[in-house]
C-alpha positions in Angstrom: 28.4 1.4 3.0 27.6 -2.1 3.6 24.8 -3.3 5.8 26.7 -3.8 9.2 28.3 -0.5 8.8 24.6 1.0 8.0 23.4 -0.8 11.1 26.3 0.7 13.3 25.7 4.1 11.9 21.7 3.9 12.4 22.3 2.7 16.3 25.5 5.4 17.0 22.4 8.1 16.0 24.9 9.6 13.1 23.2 7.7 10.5 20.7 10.3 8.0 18.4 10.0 5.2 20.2 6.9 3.9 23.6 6.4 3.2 22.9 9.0 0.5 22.6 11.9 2.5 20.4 15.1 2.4 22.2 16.8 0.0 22.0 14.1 -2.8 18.5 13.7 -1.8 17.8 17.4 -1.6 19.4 17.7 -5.3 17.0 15.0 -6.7 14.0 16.8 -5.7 12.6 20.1 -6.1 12.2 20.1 -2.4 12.4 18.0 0.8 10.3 17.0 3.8 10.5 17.6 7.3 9.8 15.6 10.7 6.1 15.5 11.8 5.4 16.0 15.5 2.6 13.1 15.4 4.6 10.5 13.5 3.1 7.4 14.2 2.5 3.9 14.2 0.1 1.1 12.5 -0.2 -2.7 12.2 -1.8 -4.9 9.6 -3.4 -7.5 11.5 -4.4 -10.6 9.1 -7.4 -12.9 9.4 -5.6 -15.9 10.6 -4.1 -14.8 14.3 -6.9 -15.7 17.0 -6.2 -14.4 20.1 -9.1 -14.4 23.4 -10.2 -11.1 24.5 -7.8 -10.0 27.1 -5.3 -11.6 24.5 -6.2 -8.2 22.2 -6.6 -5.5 24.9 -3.2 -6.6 26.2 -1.7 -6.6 22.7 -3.5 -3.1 22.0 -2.5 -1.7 25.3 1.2 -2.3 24.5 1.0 -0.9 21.0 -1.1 1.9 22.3 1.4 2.9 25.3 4.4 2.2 22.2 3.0 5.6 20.2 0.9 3.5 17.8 -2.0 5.1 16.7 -4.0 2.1 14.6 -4.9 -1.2 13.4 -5.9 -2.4 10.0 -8.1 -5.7 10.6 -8.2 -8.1 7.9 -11.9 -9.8 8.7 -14.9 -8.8 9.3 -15.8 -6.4 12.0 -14.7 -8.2 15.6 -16.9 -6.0 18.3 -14.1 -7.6 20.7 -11.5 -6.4 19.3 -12.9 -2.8 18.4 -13.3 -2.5 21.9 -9.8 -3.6 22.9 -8.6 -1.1 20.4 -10.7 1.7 21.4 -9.6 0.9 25.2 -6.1 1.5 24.0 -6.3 4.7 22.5 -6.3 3.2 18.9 -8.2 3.5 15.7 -10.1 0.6 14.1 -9.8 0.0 10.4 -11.7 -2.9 8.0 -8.6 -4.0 5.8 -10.7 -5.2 2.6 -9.5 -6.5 -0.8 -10.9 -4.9 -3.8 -10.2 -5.7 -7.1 -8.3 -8.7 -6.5 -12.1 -11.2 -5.9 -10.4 -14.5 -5.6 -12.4 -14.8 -2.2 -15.8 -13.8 -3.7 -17.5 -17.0 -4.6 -20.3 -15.0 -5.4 -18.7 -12.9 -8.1 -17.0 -16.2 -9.4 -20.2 -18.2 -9.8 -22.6 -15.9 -11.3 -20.1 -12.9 -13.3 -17.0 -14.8 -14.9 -17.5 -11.6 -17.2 -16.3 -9.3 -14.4 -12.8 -11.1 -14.4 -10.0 -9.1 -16.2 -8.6 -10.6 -19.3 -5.2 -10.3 -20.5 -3.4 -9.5 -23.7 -3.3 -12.1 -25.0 -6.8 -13.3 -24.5 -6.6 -15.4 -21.0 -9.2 -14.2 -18.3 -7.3 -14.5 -14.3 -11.2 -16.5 -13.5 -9.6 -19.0 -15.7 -5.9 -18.5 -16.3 -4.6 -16.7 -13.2 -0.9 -15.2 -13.5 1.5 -15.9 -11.1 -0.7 -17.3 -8.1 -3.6 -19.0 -7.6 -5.5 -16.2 -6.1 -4.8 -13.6 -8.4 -8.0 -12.8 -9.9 -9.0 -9.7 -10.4 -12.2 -8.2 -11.9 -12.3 -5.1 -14.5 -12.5 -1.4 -13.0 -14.0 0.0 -16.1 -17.1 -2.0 -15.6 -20.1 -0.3 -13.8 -21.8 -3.7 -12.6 -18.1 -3.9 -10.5 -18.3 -0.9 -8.7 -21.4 -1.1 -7.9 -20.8 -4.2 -6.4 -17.5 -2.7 -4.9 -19.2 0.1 -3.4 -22.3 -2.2 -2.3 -19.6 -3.7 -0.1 -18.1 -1.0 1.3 -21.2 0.4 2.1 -22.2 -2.6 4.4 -18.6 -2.5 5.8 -19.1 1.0 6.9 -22.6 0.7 9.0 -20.8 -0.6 11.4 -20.8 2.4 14.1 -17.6 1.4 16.1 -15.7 1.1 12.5 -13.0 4.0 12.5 -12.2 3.5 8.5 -11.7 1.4 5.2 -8.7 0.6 4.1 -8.5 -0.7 0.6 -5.9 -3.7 -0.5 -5.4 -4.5 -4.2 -6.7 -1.8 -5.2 -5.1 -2.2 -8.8 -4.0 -4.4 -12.0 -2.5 -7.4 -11.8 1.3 -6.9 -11.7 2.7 -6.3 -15.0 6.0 -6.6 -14.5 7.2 -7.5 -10.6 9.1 -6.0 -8.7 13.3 -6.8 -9.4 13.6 -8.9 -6.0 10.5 -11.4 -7.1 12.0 -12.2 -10.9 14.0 -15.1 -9.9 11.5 -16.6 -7.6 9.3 -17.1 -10.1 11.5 -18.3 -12.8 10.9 -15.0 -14.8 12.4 -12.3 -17.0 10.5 -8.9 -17.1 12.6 -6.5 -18.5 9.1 -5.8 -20.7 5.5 -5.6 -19.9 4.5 -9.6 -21.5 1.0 -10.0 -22.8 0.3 -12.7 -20.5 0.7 -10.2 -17.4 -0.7 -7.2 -19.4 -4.3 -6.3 -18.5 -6.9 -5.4 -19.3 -8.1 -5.9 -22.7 -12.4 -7.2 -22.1 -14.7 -5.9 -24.3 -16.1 -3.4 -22.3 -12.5 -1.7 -21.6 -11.8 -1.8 -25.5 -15.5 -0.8 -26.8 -15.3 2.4 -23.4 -10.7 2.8 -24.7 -12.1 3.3 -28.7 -15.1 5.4 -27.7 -12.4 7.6 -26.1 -9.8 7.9 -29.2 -11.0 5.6 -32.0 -8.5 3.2 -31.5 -8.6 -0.5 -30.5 -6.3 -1.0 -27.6 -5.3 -4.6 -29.2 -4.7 -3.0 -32.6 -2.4 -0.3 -31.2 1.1 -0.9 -32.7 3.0 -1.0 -29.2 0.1 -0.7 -26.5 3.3 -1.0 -23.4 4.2 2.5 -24.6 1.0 3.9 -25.5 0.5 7.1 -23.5 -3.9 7.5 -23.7 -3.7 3.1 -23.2 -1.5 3.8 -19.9 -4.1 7.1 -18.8 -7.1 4.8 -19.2 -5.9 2.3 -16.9 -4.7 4.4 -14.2 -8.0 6.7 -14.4 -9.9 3.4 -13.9 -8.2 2.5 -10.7 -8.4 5.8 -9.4 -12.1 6.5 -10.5 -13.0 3.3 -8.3 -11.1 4.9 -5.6 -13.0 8.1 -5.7 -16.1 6.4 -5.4 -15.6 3.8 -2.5 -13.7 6.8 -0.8 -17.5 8.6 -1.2 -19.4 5.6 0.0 -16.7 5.3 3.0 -16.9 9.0 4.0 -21.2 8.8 3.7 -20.7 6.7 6.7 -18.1 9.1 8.3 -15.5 6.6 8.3 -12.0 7.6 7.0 -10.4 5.9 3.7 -7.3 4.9 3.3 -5.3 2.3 0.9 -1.8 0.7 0.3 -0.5 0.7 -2.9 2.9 0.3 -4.2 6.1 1.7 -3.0 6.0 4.9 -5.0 4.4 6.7 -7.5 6.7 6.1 -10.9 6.9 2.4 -10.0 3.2 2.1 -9.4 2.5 3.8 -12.2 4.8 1.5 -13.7 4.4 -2.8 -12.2 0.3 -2.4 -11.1 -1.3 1.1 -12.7 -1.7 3.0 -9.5 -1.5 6.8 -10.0 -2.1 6.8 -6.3 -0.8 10.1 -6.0 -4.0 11.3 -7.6 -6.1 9.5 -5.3 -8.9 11.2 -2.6 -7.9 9.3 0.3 -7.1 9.9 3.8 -4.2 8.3 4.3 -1.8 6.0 1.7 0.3 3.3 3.0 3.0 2.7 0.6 4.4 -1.2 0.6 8.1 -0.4 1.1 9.1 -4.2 1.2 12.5 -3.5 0.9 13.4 -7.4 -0.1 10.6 -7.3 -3.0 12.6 -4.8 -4.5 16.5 -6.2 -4.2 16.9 -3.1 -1.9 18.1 -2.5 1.5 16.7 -0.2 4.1 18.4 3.1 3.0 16.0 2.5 0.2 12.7 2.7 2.5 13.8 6.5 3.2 14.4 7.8 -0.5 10.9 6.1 -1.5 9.4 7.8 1.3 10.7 11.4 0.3 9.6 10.6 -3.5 6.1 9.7 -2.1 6.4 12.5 0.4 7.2 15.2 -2.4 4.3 13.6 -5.0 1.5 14.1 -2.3 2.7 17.7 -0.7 0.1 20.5 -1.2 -2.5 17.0 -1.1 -3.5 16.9 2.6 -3.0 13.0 1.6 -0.9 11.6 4.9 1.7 8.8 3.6 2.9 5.7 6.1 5.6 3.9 4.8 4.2 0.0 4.9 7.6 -2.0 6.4 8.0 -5.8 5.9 9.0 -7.2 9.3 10.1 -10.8 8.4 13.2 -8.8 6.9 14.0 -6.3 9.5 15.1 -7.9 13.2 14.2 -5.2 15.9 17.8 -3.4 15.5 16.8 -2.8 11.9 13.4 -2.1 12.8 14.1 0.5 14.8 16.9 1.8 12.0 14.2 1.8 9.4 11.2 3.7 11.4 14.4 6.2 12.2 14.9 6.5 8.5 10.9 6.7 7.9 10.7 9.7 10.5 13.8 11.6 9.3 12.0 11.4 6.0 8.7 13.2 6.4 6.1 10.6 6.3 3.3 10.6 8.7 3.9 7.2 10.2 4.3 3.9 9.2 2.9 0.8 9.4 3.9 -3.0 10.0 3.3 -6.3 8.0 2.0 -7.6 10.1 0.9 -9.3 13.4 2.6 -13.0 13.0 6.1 -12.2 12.4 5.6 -9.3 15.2 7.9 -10.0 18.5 7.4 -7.8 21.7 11.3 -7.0 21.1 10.3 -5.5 17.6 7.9 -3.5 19.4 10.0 -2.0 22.0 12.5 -1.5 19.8 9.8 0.8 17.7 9.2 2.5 20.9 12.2 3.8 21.8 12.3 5.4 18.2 9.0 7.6 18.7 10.2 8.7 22.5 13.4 10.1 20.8 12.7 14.0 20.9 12.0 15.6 17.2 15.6 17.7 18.0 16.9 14.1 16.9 15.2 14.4 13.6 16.2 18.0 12.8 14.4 18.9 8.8 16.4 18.1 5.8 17.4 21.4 3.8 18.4 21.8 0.4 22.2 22.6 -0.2 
């Protein structure tokens, strides 16, 4: 089906899981979600918009009345805008970067140690991949979480802060996503040591200690089982312990990650499916990935399916430059026939109120709309 006809099929109130259908999607897993009652809506909200005070609470109001039920504020705690949320009905979250320190002049100027380092020998303080701003500093080393958690910690005094939310929370892409490859003049059909991290002395001395092997003496590290486990456990080790600073405070923890578990595993070294959080907001940027919105709805059920039995809620992350509010409204259909918890939207600049009544009208449908997928 092409996308016009998908579009016509979404609107008419025929359309499914996808194009797909529940019985292809039922036989690829060993089961298949069903439609939450409280299925709802969040926004990223970056630090550039500035809006006055009655600017927010009118913003807030209308996402609060539309059947969202958050923000996730990337600055630092706005009392103002707190309070406008609050007002509406809506939870306020600090949207932080973690391992990704390009902003942290401190870090920067006084540990160029803590900066990850790459196969072949380049540190991202130094030689950063892709971008500018990707530079990222080691999980494995103590002296970083502490400072991680040191951060977090002073994030969550604040008393009128609802919850963290962590952001690159990971490696450094080591292979991009399919859609990306041509923008940046690239060919990843392998992990390349210039994208492959991270091989410091610390995570080599702590990798040998483990198995008596040398990760940069391995005779293929891209397919080495205990090299892959290491990473991963090092992500979600600092995950477990900013999600116990966040939750000393009382505030709830949550963190997007990529758009499921096999293909974070896979690009950035997330086993976020293993993860003590609250709440995961996968990035299903459907254009990243050369995909189209049916797409957002299989992702979903694979995320869905990896967290069941977890208590871990999952809010599919949707890229609105892409999606005009027709499609909008098609792809938080899709989301909600798949049995996420919610979704969320990035973000604030590209958001029109169109896009947000268009959202609306999708969570005042009645669940009978959304009857559960089945197995056949």
């Amino acid at each position: 089906m092409n996308r016009r006809a998908f579009l016509s099929a979404a609107a008419s109130g025929t359309f499914g899981l996808g194009v797909l259908g529940p019985a292809v999607l039922a036989r690829s897993l060993p089961g298949v979600p069903g439609v939450r009652e409280d299925f709802a809506g969040w926004l990223w909200i970056g630090g550039r918009p500035e809006k006055s005070a009655s600017e927010w609470r009118s913003l807030f109001s209308l996402l609060g009345d539309s059947g969202f039920r958050g923000v996730l504020v990337g600055r630092a705690f706005d009392p103002e805008m707190a309070d406008a949320a609050h007002r509406a009905g809506l939870e306020y979250h600090r949207w932080m970067w973690i391992l990704n320190r390009a902003g942290d002049t401190w870090a920067r100027e006084n540990h160029p140690e803590w900066f990850t380092v790459s196969r072949n020998g380049d540190s991202t303080l130094d030689t950063p991949p892709y971008v500018d701003y990707y530079r990222w500093v080691c999980p494995s080393r103590a002296p970083v979480r502490e400072h991680l958690r040191r951060l977090i910690s002073e994030a969550s005094r604040e008393p009128d802060l609802d919850g963290i939310h962590l952001d690159y929370i990971r490696y450094c892409d080591v292979i991009l996503p399919r859609g990306l490859w041509d923008r940046y003049d690239l060919v990843q059909d392998r992990e390349l040591p210039e994208f492959d991290f991270c091989y410091c002395e610390v995570c080599r001395e702590q990798f040998e200690a483990q198995t008596g092997r040398d990760p940069l003496a391995l005779e293929d590290p891209t397919a080495d089982e205990e090299w892959a486990r290491f990473r991963w456990d090092s992500v979600t080790r600092v995950v477990a312990e900013l999600s116990e600073t966040a939750r000393a405070s009382d505030k709830s923890i949550s963190a997007a990650v990529f758009a499921t578990p096999a293909e974070a595993r896979r690009l950035v070294r997330q086993a976020w499916d293993e993860w003590p959080v609250d709440r995961l907001f996968p990035m299903l940027y459907h254009p990243a990935y050369g995909e189209d919105v049916p797409w957002i709805g299989r992702s979903v059920v694979e995320g869905v399916e990896a967290l069941r039995g977890t208590g871990v809620e999952l809010n599919a992350g949707l890229y609105v430059p892409a999606l005009n509010p027709e499609e909008l409204a098609s792809a938080v259909r899709v989301v909600r026939r798949s049995g996420a918890a919610g979704f969320s939207l990035f973000d604030l600049n590209p958001l029109t109120e169109e896009h947000i009544r268009a959202v609306r009208s999708v969570l005042r449908e009645t669940t009978d709309r959304f009857p559960a997928l089945s197995p056949s």
